[in-house]
ROSE-4610 file (N, C-alpha, C; in Angstrom, 1 decimal, always signed):
// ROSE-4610
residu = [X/X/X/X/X/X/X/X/X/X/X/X/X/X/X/X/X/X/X/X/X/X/X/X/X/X/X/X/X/X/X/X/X/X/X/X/X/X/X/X/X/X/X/X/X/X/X/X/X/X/X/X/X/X/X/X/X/X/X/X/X/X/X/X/X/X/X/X/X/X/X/X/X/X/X/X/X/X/X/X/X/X/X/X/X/X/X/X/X/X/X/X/X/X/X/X/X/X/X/X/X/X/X/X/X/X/X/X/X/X/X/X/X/X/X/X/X/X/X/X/X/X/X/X/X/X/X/X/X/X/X/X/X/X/X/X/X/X/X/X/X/X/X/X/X/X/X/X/X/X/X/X/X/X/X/X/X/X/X/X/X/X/X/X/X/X/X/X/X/X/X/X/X/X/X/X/X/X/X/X/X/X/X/X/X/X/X/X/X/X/X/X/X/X/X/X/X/X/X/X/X/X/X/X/X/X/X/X/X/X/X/X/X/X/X/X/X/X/X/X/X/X/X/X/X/X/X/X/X/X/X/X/X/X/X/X/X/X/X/X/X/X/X/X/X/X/X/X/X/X/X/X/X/X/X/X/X/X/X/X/X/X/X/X/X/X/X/X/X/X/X/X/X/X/X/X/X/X/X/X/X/X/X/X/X/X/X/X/X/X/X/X/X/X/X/X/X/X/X/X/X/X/X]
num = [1/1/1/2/2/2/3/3/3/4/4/4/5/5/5/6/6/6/7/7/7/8/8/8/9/9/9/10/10/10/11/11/11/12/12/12/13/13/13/14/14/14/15/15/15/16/16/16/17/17/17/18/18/18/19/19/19/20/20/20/21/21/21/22/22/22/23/23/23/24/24/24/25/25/25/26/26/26/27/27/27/28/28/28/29/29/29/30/30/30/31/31/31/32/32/32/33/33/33/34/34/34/35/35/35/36/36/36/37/37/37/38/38/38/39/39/39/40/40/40/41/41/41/42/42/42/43/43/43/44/44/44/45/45/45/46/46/46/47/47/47/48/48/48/49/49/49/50/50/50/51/51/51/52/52/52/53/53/53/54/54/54/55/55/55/56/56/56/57/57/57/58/58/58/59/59/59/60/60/60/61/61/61/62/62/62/63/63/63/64/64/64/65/65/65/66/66/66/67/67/67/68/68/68/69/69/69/70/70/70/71/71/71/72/72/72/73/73/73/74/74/74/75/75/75/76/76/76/77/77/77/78/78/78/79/79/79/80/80/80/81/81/81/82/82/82/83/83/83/84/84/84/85/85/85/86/86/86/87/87/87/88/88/88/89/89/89/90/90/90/91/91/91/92/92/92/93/93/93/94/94/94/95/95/95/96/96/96/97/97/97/98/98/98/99/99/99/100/100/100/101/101/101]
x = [-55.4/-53.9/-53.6/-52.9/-52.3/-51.4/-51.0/-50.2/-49.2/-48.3/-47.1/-46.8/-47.9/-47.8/-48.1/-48.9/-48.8/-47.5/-47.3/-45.9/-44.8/-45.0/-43.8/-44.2/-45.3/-45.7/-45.4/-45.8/-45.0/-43.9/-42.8/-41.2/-41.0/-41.6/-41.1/-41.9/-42.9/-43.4/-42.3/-41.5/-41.1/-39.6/-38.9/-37.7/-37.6/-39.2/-38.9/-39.4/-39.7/-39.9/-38.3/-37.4/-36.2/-35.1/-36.0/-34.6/-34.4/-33.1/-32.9/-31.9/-32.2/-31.5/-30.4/-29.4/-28.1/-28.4/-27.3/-27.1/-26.5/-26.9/-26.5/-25.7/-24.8/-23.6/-23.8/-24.4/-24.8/-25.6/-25.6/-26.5/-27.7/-29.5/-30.5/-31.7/-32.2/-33.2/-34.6/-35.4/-36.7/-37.6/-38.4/-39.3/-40.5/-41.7/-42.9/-43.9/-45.5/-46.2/-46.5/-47.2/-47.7/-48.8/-49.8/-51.2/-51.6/-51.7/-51.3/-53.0/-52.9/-54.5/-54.5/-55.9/-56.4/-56.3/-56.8/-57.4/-56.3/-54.8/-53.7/-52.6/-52.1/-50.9/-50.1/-49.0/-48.3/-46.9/-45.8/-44.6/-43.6/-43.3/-42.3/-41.0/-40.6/-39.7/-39.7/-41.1/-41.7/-41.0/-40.2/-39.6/-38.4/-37.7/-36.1/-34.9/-35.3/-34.2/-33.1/-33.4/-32.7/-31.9/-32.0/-31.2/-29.9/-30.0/-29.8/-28.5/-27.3/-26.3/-26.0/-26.3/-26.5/-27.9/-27.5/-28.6/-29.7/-31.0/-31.5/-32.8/-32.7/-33.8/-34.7/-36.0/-37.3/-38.0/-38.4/-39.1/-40.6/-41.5/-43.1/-42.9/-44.0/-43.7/-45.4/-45.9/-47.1/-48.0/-49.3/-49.4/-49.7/-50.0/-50.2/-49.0/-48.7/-47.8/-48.2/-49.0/-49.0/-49.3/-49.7/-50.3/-49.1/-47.9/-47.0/-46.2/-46.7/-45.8/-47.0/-47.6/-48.3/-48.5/-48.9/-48.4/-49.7/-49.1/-47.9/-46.9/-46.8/-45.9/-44.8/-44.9/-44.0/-43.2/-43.5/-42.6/-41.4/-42.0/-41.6/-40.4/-40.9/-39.6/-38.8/-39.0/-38.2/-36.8/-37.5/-36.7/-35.7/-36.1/-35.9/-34.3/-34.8/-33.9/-32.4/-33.2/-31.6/-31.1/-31.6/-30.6/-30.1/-30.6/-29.7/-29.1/-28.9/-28.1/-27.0/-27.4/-26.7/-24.9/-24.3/-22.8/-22.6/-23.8/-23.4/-22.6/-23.1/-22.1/-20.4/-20.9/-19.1/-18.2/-18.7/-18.2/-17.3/-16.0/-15.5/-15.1/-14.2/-13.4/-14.4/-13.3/-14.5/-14.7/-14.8/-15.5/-17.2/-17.6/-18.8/-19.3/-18.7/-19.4/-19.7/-19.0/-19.3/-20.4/-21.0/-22.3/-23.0/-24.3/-25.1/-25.1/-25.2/-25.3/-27.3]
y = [-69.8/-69.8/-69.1/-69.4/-68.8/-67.8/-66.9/-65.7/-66.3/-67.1/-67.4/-68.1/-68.9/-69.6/-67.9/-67.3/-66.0/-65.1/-64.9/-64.6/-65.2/-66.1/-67.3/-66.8/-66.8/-66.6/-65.3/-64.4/-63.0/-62.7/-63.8/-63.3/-64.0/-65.5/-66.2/-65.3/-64.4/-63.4/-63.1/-62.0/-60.8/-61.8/-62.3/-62.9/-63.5/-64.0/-64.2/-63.1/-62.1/-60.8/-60.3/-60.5/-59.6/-60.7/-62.0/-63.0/-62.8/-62.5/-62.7/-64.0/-64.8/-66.1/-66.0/-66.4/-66.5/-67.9/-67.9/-68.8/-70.0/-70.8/-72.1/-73.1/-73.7/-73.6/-75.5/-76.5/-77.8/-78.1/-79.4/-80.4/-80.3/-80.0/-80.0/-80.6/-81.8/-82.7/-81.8/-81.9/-81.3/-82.4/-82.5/-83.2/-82.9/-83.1/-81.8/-83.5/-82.7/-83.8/-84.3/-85.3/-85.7/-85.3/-85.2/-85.1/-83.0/-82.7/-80.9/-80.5/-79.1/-79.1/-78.9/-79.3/-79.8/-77.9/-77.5/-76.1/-75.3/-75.1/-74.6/-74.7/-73.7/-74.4/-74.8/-75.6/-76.0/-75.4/-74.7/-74.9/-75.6/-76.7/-77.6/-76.9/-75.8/-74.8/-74.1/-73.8/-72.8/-71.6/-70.4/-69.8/-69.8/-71.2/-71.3/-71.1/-71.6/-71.8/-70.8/-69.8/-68.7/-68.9/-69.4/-69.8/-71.4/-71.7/-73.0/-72.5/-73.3/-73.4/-75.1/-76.4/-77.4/-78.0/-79.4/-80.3/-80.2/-80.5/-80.3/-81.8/-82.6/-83.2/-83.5/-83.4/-83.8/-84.9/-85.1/-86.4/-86.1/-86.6/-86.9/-88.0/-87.5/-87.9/-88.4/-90.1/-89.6/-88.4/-88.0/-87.1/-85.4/-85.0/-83.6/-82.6/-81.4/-80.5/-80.9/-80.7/-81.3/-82.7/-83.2/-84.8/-85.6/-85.2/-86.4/-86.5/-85.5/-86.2/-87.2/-87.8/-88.7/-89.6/-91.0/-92.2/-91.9/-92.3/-93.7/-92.6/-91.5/-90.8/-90.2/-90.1/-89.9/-91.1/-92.4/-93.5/-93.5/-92.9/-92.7/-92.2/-90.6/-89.7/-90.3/-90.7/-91.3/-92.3/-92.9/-94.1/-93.1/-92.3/-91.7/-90.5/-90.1/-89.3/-90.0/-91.4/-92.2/-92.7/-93.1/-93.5/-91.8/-90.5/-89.9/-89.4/-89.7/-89.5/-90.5/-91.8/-92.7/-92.6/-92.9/-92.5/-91.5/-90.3/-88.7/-88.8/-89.7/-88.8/-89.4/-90.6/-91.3/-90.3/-89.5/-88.5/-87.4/-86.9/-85.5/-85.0/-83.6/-82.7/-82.4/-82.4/-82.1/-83.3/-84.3/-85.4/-85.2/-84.9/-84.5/-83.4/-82.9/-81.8/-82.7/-84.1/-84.6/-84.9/-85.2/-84.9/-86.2/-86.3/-87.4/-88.7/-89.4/-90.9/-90.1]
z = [+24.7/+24.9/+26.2/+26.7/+28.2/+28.0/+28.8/+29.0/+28.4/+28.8/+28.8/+27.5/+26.9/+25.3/+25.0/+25.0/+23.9/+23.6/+24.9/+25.1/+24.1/+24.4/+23.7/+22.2/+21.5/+20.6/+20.1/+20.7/+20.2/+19.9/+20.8/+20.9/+19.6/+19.1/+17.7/+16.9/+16.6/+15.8/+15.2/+16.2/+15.9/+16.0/+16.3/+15.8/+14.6/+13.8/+12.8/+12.1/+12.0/+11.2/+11.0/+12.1/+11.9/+11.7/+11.6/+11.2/+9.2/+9.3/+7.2/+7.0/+6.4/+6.1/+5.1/+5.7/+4.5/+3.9/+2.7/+1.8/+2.4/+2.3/+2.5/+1.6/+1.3/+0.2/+0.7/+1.8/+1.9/+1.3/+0.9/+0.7/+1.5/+0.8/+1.5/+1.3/+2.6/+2.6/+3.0/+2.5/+2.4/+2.8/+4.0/+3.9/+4.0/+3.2/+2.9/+2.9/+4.0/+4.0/+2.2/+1.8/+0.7/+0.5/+1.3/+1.2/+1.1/-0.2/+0.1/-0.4/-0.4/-0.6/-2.1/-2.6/-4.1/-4.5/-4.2/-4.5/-4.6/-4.0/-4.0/-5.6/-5.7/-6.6/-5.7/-5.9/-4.8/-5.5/-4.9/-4.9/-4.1/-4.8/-4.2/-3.2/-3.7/-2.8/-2.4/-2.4/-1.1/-1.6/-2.0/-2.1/-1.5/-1.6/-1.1/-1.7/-2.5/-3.6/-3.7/-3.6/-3.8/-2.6/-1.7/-0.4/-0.4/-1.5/-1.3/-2.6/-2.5/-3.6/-4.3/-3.7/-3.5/-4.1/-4.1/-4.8/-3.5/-4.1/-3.4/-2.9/-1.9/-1.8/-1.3/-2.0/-1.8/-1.6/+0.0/+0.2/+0.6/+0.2/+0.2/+1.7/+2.4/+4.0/+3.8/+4.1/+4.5/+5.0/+5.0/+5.7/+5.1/+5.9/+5.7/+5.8/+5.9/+6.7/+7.9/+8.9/+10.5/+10.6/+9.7/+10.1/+10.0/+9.1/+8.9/+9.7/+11.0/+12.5/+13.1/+12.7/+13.2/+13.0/+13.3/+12.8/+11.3/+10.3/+9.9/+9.2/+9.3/+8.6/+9.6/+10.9/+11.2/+11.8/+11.4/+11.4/+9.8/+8.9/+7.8/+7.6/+8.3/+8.5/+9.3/+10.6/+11.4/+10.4/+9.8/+8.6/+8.1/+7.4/+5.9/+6.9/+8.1/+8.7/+9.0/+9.4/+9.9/+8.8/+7.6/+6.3/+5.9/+5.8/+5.4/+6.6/+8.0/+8.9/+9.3/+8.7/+9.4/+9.2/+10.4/+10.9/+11.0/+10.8/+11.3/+12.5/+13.4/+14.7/+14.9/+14.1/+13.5/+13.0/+12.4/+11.8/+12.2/+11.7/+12.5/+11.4/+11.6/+10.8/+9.6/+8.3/+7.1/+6.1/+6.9/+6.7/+6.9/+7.7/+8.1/+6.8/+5.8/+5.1/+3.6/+3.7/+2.2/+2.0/+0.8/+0.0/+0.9/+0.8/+1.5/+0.4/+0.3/-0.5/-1.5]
């Protein structure tokens, strides 16, 4: 790693050490690879929940946690992002806050 990736790397360390997450009161899409390890328990919400006030959903992405940016899973998400985005940017005021389909 070079000076400047380490660098970079330290400053997202320590901003996420002193970052604390508020509640989130929206609608939330989760997309988590499919392929997870055998030997793990798995929690589906990672410890979020407590962050979330809204329905919450979970999509299986081809793929691993890093692999499902790669084809054939990151064609997937690509899909799965524009049906629950589609007409976002049509959107203004607090129209934009209603629930997703």
């Amino acid at each position: 790693m070079t000076g400047a990736l380490r660098a970079l790397d330290q400053v997202i360390y320590l901003a996420a050490q002193q970052y604390t997450p508020k509640l989130y009161r929206g609608r939330v899409a989760v997309f988590r690879g499919a392929k997870r390890p055998l030997a793990e328990e798995w929690d589906p919400a990672a410890g979020w929940p407590e962050l979330w006030t809204a329905d919450v959903r979970f999509d299986d992405i081809p793929g691993g946690h890093l692999t499902m940016f790669h084809p054939p899973g990151v064609s997937v998400l690509g899909e799965r992002l524009r049906h629950l985005l589609g007409g976002f940017h049509e959107r203004s005021g607090p129209e934009m806050a209603r629930p997703l389909p």
